[in-house]
C-alpha positions as CSV (number, residue, x, y, z in Angstrom):
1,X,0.0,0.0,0.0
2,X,1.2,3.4,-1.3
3,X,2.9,5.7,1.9
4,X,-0.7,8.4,2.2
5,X,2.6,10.9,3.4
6,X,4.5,10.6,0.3
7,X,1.4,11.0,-2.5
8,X,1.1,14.7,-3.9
9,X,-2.3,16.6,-3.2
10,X,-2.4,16.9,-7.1
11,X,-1.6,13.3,-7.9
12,X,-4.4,12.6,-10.3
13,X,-4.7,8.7,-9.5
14,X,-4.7,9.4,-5.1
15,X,-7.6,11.9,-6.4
16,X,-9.2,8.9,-8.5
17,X,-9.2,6.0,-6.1
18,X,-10.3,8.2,-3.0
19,X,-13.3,9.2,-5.4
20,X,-14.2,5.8,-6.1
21,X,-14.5,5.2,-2.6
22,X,-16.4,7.5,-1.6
23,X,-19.6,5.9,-3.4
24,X,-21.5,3.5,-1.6
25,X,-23.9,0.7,-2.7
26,X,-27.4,0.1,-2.0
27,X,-28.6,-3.1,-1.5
28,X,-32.0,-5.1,-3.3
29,X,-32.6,-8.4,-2.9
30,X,-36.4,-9.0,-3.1
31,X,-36.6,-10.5,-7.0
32,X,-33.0,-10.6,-7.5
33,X,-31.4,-13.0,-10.3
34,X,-28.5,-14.9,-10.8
35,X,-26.9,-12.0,-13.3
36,X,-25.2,-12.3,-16.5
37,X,-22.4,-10.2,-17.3
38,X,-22.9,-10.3,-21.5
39,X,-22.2,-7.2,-23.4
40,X,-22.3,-5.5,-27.1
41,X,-18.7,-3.7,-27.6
42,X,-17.9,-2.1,-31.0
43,X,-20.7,-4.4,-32.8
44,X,-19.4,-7.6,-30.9
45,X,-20.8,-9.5,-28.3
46,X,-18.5,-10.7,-24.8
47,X,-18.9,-12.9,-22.3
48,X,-17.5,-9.4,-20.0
49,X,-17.1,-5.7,-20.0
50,X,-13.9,-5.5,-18.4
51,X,-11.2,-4.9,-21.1
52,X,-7.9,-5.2,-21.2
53,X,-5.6,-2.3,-21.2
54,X,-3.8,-0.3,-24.2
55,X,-0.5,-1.1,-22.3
56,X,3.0,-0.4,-24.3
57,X,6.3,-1.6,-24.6
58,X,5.6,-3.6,-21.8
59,X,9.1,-5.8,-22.5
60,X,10.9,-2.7,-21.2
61,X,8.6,-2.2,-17.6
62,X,8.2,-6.0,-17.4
63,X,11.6,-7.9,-18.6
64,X,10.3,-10.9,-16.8
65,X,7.9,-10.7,-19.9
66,X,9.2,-10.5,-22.8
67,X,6.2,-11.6,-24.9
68,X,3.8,-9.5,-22.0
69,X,1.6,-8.4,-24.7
70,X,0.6,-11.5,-26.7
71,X,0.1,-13.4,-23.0
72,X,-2.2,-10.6,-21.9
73,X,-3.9,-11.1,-25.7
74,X,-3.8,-14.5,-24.3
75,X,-5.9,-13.7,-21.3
76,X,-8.4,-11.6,-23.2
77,X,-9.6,-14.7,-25.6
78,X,-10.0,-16.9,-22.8
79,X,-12.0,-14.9,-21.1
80,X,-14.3,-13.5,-24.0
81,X,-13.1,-10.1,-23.6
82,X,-12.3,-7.2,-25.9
83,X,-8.1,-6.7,-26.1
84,X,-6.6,-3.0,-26.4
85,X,-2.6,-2.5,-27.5
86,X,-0.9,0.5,-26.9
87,X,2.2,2.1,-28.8
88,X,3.5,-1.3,-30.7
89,X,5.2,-1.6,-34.3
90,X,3.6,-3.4,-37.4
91,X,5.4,-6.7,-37.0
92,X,4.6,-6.7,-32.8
93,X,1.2,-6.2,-33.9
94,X,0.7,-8.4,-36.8
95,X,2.1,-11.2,-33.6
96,X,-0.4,-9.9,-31.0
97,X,-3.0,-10.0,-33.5
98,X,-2.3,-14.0,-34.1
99,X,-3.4,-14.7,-31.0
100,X,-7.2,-14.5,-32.1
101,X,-8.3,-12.6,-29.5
102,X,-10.6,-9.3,-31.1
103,X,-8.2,-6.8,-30.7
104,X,-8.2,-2.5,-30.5
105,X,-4.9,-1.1,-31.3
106,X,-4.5,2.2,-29.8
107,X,-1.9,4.8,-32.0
108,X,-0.3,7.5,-30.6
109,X,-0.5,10.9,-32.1
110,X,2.8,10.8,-33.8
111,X,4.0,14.1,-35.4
112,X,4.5,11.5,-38.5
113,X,0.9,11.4,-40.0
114,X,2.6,9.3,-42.2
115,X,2.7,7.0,-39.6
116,X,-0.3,6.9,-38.4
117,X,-2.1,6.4,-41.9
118,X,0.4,3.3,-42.3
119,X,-0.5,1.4,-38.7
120,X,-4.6,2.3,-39.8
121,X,-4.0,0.4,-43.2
122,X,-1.9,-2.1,-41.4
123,X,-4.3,-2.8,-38.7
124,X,-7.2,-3.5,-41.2
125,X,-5.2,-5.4,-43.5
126,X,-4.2,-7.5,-40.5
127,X,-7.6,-8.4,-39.1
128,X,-7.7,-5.9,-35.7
129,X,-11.7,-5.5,-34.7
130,X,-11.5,-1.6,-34.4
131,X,-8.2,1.4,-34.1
132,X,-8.8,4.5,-32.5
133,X,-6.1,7.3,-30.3
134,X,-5.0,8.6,-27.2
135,X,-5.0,12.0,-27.9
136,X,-3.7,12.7,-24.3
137,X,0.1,11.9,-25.2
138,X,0.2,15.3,-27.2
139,X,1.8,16.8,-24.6
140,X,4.9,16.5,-22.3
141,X,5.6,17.7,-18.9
142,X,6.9,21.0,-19.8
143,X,3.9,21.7,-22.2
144,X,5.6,20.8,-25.7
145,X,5.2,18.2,-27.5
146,X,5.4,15.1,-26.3
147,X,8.5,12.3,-26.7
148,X,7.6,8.6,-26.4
149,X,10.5,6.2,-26.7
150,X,11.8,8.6,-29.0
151,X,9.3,8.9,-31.3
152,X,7.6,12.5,-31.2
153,X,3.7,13.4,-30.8
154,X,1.6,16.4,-32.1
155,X,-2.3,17.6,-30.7
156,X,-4.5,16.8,-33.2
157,X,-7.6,18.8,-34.2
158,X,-11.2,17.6,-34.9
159,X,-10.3,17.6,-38.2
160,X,-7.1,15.2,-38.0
161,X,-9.5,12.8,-36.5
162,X,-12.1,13.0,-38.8
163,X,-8.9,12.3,-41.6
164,X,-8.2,9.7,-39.9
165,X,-12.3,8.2,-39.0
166,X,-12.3,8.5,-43.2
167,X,-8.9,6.6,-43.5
168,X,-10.3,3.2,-42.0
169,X,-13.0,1.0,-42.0
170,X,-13.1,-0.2,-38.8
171,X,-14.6,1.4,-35.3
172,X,-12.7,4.0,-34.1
173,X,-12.3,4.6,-30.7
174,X,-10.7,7.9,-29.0
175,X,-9.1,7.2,-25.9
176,X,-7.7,10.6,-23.6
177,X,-11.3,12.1,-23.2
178,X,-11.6,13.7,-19.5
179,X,-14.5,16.4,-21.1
180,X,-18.3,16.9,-22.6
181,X,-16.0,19.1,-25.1
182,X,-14.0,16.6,-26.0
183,X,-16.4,13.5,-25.7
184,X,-18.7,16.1,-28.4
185,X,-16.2,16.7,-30.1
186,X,-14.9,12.9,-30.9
187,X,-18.6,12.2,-31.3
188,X,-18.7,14.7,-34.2
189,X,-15.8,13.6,-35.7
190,X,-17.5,10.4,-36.3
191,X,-16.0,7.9,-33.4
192,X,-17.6,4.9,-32.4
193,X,-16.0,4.8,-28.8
194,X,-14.5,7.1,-26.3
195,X,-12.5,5.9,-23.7
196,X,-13.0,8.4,-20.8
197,X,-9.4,8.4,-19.1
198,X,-6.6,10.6,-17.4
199,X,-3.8,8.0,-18.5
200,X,-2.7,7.0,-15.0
201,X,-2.6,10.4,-14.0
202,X,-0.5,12.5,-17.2
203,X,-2.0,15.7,-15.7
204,X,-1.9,17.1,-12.1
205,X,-5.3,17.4,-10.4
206,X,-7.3,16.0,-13.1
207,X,-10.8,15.3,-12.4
208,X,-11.5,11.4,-12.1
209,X,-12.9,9.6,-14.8
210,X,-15.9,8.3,-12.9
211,X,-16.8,11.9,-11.3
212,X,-16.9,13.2,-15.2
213,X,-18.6,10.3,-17.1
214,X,-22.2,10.6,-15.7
215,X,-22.2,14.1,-17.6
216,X,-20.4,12.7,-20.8
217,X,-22.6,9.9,-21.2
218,X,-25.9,12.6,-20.9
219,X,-24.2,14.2,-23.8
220,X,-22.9,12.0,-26.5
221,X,-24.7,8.3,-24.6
222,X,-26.5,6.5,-27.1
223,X,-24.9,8.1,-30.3
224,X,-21.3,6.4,-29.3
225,X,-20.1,3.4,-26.5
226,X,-18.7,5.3,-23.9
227,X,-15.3,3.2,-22.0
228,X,-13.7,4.2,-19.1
229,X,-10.2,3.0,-17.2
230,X,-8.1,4.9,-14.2
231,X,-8.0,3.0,-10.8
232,X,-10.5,0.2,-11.7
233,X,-9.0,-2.4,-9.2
234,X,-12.2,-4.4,-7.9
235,X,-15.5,-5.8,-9.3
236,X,-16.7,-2.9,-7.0
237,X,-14.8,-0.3,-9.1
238,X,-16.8,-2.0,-11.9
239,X,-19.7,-1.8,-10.7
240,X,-20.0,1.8,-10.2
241,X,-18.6,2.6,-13.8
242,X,-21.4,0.5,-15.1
243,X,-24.1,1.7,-12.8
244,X,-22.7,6.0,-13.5
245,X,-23.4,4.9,-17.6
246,X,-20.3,3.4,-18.7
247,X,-20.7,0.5,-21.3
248,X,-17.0,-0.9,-20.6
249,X,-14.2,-0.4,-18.8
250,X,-10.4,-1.4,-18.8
251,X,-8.4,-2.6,-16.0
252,X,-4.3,-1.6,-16.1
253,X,-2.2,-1.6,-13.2
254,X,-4.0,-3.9,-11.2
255,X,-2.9,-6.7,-13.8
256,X,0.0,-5.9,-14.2
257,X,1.4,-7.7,-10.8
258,X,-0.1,-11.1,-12.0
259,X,0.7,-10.2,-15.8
260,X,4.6,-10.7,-14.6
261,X,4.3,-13.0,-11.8
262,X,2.4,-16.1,-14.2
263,X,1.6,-14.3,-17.8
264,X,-1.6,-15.1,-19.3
265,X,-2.9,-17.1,-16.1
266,X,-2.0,-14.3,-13.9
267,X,-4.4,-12.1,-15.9
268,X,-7.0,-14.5,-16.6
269,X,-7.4,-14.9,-12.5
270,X,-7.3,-11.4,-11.7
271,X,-10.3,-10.3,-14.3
272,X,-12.3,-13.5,-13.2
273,X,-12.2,-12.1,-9.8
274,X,-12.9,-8.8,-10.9
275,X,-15.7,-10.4,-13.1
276,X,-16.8,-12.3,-9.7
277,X,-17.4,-9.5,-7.5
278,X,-19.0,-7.7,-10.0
279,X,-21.7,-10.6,-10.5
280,X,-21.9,-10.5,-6.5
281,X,-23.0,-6.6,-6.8
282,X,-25.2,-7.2,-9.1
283,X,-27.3,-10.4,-7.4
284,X,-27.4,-8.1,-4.8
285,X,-29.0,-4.9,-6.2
286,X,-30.8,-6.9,-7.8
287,X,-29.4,-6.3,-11.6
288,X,-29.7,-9.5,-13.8
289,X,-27.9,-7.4,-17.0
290,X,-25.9,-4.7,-17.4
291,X,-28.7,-2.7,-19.0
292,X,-30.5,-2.7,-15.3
293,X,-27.8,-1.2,-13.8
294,X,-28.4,2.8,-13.5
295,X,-27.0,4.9,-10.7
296,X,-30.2,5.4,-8.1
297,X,-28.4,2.6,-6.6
298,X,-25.4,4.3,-5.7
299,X,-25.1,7.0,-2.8
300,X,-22.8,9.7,-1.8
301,X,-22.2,11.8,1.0
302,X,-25.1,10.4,2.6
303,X,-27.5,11.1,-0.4
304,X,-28.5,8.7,-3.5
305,X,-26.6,9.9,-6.6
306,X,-29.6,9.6,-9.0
């Protein structure tokens, strides 16, 4: 457990976690069913709605791992899930993609637009289910742009991503949105998917995912699938993503412990007990789907939310 004394008053992910528990959980039991935990993602159907993450270049945080990307693509098929990758080469694609599990890959918004026309074409040549962006590693710490591994980013306009929306025929999904502007704005543009995240805290003081996406889902819900990731650790994490209007959600660093420790196993074990506490919530408050969850069933600061 992280030292309370060391963590920074504007360290986005303290923020995050102590906002997610701060909302408690009403319970209904009286004709309560044994819930399913099926969902529609991207035109697909999974067995659940937790996703893998969009991690990169894990070999270099995880060198117990080496292949830490195809074994959590592993994971992901087993379980029925949907699969993100993050930052990742053509040919370290084109491998996670042989794995079989349906897969998003997630480019970064290189300065080369070259580049990110070529990974488009290459991920539907290749077979991914659906590409998208996260438009949040424009910038660096000082406020330029940003550097990854080398490799440097740009901000991108509405109109970059509706170049890009034109460019492919799969899904695309926009991954970095922490606003209604933005969420509108990718909406617009013609995504199929936001995924409502501060990227493990890139920007002091950000406002947590969860405490933003009721309003983002009452202003672009139903016209796009709203995702969400940041500090889901729990089925109870989950639960309240689902139940504030979130369709999905992707779990990162708290897989990424039995990710090195056993590889694909060590993944497939943490989501099923993610996946089991969230069927526990659910039997009892009474939500047999995921489309009966709503928020009325979660209070704060002594008051319902809804």
């Amino acid at each position: 457990m992280a030292d309370e004394t060391k963590i920074r008053p504007s360290d986005a992910n303290a923020i995050t976690r102590r906002y997610f528990d701060s909302i408690l959980i009403e319970q209904r039991l009286v004709g309560a069913k044994t819930p399913s935990l099926r969902c529609t993602l991207l035109g697909k159907q999974f067995d659940t709605p937790v996703m893998m993450p969009a991690f990169s270049h894990l070999h270099i945080f995880a060198k117990e791992r080496e292949d830490g990307m195809r074994e959590y693509a592993r994971a992901a098929k087993a379980l029925g899930a949907l699969n993100f990758v993050g930052m990742s080469e053509n040919e370290d694609f084109a491998g996670i993609l042989e794995v079989g599990a349906p897969t998003v890959r997630i480019i970064k918004p290189y300065a080369d637009r070259d580049k990110i026309f070529s990974q488009l074409a290459f991920a539907q040549e290749h077979g991914a289910w659906a590409v998208g962006m996260d438009i949040d590693h424009s910038f660096a710490s000082d406020g330029g742009p940003d550097d990854v591994f080398g490799e440097k980013m740009a901000p991108q306009t509405r109109s970059d991503l509706e170049e890009y929306i034109r460019a492919t025929k799969l899904p695309f999904v926009v991954k970095g949105v922490l606003s209604v502007r933005d969420a509108q704005a990718c909406a617009e543009a013609g995504a199929k998917a936001i995924l409502v995240s501060h990227h493990h805290g890139r920007m002091p003081f950000a406002i947590p995912p969860l405490m933003v996406l009721p309003e983002i889902v009452r202003a672009v819900g139903g016209s796009i699938q709203v995702m969400l990731d940041c500090g889901i650790e729990t089925g109870a994490d989950v639960y309240k993503a689902l139940a504030l209007g979130a369709d999905a959600v992707a779990v990162g660093r708290a897989m990424m412990q039995p990710l090195v420790r056993d590889g694909a196993a060590g993944v497939e074990a943490c989501v099923r007990r993610i996946n089991n506490e969230l069927a526990m919530l659910m039997a009892f408050t009474g939500c047999a789907s995921l489309a009966e969850m709503d928020p009325s069933v979660l209070w704060r600061d002594g008051r319902p939310m809804a």
